[in-house]
C-alpha positions as a printed Julia matrix, in Angstrom:
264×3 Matrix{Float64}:
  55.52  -102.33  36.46
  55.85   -98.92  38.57
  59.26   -97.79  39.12
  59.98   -95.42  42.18
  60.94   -91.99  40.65
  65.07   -91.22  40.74
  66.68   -88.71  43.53
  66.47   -86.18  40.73
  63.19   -86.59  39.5
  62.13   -86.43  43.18
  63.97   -82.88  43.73
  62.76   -81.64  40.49
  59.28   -81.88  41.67
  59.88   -79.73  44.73
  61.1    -77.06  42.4
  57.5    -75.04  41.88
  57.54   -74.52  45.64
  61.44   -73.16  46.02
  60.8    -71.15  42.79
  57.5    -69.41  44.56
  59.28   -68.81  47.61
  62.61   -67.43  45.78
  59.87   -64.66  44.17
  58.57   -63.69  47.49
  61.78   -63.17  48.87
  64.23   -62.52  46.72
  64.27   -58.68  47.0
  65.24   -58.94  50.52
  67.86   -61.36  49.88
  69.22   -58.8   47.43
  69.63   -56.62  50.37
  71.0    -58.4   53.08
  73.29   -60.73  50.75
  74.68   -58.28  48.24
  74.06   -54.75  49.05
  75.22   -54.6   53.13
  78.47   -56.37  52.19
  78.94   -53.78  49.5
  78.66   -50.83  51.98
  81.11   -52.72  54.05
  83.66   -53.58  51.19
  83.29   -49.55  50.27
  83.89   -48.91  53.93
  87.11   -51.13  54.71
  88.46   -51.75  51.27
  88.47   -48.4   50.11
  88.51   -46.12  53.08
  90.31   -47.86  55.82
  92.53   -49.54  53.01
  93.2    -45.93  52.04
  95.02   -44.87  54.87
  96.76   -48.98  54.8
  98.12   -48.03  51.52
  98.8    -44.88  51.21
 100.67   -45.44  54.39
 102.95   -47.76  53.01
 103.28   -50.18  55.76
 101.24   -53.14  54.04
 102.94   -56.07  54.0
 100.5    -57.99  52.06
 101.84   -57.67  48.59
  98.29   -56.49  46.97
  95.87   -53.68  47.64
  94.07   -53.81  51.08
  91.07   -53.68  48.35
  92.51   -56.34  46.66
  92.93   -58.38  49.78
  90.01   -57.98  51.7
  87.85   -58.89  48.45
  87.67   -62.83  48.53
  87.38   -62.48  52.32
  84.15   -60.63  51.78
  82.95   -62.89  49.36
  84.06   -66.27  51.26
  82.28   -64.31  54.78
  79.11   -63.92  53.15
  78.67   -66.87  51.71
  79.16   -68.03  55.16
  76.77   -66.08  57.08
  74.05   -66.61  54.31
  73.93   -70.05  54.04
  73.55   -70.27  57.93
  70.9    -67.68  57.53
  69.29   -70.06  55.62
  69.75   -72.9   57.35
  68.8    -71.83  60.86
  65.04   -70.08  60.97
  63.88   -71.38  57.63
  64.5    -75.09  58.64
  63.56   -75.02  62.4
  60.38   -73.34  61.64
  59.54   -75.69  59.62
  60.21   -78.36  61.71
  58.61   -76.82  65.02
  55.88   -74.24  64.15
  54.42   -75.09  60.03
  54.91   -79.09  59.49
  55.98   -78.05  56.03
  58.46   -81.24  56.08
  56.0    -83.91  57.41
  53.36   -82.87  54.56
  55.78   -82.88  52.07
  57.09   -87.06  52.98
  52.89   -87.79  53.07
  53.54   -87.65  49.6
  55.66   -90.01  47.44
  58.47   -87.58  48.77
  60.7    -89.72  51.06
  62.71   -87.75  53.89
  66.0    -88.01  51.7
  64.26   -86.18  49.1
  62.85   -83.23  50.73
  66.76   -83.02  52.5
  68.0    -82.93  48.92
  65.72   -80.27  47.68
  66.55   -77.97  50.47
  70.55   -78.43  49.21
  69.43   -78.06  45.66
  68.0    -74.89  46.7
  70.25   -73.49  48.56
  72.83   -74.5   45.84
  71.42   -72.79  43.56
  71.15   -69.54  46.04
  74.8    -69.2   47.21
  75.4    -69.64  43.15
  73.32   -66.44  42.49
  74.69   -64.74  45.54
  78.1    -65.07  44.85
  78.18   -64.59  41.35
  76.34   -61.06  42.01
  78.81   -60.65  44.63
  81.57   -60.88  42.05
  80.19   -59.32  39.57
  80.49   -56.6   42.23
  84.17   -57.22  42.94
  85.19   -57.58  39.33
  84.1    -53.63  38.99
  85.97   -52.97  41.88
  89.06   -53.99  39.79
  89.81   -56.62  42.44
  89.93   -59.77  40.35
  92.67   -60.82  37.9
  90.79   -63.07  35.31
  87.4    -64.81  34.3
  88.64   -67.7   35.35
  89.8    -66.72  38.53
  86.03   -65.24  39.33
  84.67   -68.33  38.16
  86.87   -70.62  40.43
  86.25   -68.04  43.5
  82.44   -68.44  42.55
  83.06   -72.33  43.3
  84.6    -72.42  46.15
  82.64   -69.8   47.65
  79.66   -72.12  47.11
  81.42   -75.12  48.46
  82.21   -73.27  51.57
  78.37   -72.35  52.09
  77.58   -76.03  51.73
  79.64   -76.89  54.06
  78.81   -74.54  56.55
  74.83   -75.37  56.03
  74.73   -78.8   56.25
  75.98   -79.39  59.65
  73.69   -76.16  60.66
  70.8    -78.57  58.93
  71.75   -81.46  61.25
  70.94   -78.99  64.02
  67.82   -76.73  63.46
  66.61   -80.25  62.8
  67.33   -81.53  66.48
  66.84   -79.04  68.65
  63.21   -77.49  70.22
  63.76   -73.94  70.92
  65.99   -71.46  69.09
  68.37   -70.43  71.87
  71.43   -72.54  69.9
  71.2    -69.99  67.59
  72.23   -66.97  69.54
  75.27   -69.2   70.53
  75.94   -69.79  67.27
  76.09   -66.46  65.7
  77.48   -64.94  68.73
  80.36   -67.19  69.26
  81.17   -69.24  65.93
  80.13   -67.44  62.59
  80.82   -63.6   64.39
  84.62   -64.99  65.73
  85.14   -66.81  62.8
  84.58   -63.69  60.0
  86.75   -62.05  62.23
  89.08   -63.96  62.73
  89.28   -65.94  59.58
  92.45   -64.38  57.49
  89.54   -61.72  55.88
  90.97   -59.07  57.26
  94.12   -59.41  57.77
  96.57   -62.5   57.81
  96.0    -65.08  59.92
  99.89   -65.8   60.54
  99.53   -61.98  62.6
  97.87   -64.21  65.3
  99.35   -66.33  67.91
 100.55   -69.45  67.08
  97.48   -71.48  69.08
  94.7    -69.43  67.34
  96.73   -69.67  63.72
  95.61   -73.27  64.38
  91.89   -72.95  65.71
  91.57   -71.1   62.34
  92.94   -73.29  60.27
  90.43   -76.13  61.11
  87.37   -73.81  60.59
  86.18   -74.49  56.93
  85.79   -70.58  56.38
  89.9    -70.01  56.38
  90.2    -72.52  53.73
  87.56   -70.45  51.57
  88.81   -67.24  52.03
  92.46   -68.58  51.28
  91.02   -70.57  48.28
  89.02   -67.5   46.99
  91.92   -65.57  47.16
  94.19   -67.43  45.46
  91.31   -67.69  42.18
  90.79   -63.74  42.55
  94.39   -62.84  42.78
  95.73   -65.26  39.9
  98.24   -66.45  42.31
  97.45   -70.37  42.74
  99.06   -72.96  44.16
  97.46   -75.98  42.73
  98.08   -78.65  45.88
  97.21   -76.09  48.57
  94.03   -75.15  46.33
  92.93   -78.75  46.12
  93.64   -79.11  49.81
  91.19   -76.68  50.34
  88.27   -77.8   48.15
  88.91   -81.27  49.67
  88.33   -80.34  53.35
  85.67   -78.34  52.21
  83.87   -81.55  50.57
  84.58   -83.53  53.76
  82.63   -81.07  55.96
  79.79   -81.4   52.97
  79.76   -84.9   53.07
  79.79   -85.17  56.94
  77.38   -82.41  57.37
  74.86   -84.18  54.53
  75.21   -87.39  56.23
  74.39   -85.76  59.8
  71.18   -84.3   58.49
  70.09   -87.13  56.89
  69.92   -88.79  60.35
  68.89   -85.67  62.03
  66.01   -85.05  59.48
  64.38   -89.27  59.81
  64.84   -89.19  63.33
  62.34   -85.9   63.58
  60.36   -86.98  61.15
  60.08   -90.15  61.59
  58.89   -89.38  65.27
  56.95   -86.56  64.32
């Protein structure tokens, strides 16, 4: 008696394909992902924090370096893992019928969402991690432990950012959401996200518009990991809203991805 193959089993087979396409592109990846935010960590962590510090009218308790360091992290994790989830998918969807060759195979629509997570999983894991490896020669993080946990939450943060950007490139025909996107949620957001400098140095109203975007809660997370200074209920308060926007984002493009494909 035949036995339909498990969620895993079903992901796993996909893996060949994401492992080909990781070796095409991975150099550029390097690039973009790792080596630009560098340039900008070297620019505003060490020479505008310069003049921050050796001013002596911080009032942040740590190094500007010190400071801006999870925000980089938590901001690129961000922007990559809607970089991912914007072109890639849509294309796919609109231009190559990668997705509606792959489920006229045993692959069911579930599956081929799942292997685009596991992917990009596995992606913001590698990007981050080189990211910190980064920041721990900077000097800017206090333990393993600490990296590790940043590492986490970093990734959590990307997840929740992509899935809900899945549940669109899979709805839409053209690309002009895009622009929108970029140009007036992830570009206001990095800036505006505590990264830089502390949210509470806003006004009240926008201290509040950036505390419900999932980004605030992973630079303030990532920071507490890197910095050794956690507060265990505000940590898990954190990862938990992060997981909700993972969970509703998954669930949106599941229904996103069978309604295209199922009428495609």
């Amino acid at each position: 008696m035949s036995t339909q193959p498990g969620s895993l089993e079903m992901v796993a087979r996909q893996w060949d394909y994401f492992r080909t396409l990781f070796r095409r592109t991975w150099r550029g990846s390097i690039v973009s992902n790792t080596v630009l935010p560098v340039f900008f960590l070297l620019a505003m962590g060490l020479g505008l924090g310069g003049y921050i510090d050796d001013g002596g009218s911080s009032t942040i308790g740590i190094s500007y370096l010190a400071f801006i360091a999870p925000g980089m992290l938590a901001t690129n994790a961000m922007t990559m893992a809607v970089g991912e989830s914007t072109y890639p998918i849509w294309v796919s969807f609109k231009w190559e019928p990668v997705y509606s060759a792959r489920i006229a195979t045993p692959l069911r629509i579930v599956d081929v969402l799942n292997g685009l997570v596991a992917f990009l999983l596995v992606r913001l894991v590698l990007t981050c991690a080189v990211m910190m490896a980064v920041l721990v020669a900077f000097g800017t993080v206090s333990s393993v432990a600490g990296g590790v946990g940043a590492v986490l939450m970093c990734t959590l943060l990307g997840l929740a950012y992509a899935l809900p950007v899945f549940a669109l490139s899979a709805s839409i025909d053209d690309d002009t959401p895009f622009a929108l996107l970029f140009r007036l949620g992830i570009i206001p957001m990095t800036l505006f996200s505590g990264a830089f400098f502390p949210v509470s140095q806003m006004p009240e109203a926008l201290q509040w518009v950036a505390y419900l975007t999932p980004i605030w809660h992973g630079v303030e997370s990532a920071r507490m990991c890197t910095t050794g200074v956690v507060a265990w209920l505000p940590l898990a308060g954190h990862a938990g809203y992060l997981a909700v926007w993972v969970v509703a984002g998954w669930l949106l493009a599941r229904r996103q991805f069978t309604a295209r494909l199922a009428d495609g």
